[in-house]
N, C-alpha and C positions, 0 to 999 in steps of 0.2 A: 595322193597326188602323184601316183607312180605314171600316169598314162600323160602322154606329150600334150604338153596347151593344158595342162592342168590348172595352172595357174589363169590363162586367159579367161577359163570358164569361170572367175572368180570377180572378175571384173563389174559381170551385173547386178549379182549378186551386192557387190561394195557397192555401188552408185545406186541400188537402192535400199541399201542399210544407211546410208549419207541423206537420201533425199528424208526416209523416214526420220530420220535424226534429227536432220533441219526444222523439219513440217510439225514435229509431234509437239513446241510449246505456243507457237501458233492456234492451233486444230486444240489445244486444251484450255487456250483462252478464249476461242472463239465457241465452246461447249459451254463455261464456265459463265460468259456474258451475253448468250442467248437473250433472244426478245424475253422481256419479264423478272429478269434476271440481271441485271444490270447494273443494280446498287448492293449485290447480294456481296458479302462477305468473300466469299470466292473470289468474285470479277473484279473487285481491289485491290486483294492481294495478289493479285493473277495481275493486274496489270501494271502494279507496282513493282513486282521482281521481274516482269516482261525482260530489261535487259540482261540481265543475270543470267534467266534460265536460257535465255538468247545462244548462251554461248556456252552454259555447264551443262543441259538437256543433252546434245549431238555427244559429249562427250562421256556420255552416260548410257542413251539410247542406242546409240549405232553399235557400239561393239556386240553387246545384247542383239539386235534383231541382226548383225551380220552372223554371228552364229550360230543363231535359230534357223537363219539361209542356211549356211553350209548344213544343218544338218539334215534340214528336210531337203537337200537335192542329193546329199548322201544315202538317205534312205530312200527315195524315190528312186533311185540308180540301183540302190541295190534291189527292190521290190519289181521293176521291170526287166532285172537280170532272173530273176527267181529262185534269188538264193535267200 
């Protein structure tokens, strides 16, 4: 982060490490209770902890996929510098 606005370029980076954070127990109870699937073992217990993971998923998920972000723009930056 030595180059100015280093920090700014980090911003979209957050907001969608946050979006995936929010989306991902959503999108895993809506895999889980798919047409057919409905009374399966999964999609009960998927929708019985629904508020739980509500709010301990993002605080699990985000940090994880925010620094998967920082690193793949770190290596993309460095791979189109060509070092």
């Amino acid at each position: 982060m030595s180059e100015p606005g280093g920090i700014r370029r980090l911003w979209p980076q957050l907001l969608c490490a946050l979006a995936i954070g929010v989306a991902a127990p959503h999108v895993e109870l809506a895999w889980k209770c798919r047409q057919g699937f409905e009374s399966s073992e999964a999609c009960v217990w998927g929708r019985s902890y629904l508020p739980l993971t509500r709010w301990l998923e993002p605080l699990i998920v985000t940090p994880v996929v925010f620094a998967v972000l920082v690193f793949l723009s770190w290596a993309w930056a460095r791979w189109r510098r060509g070092a």
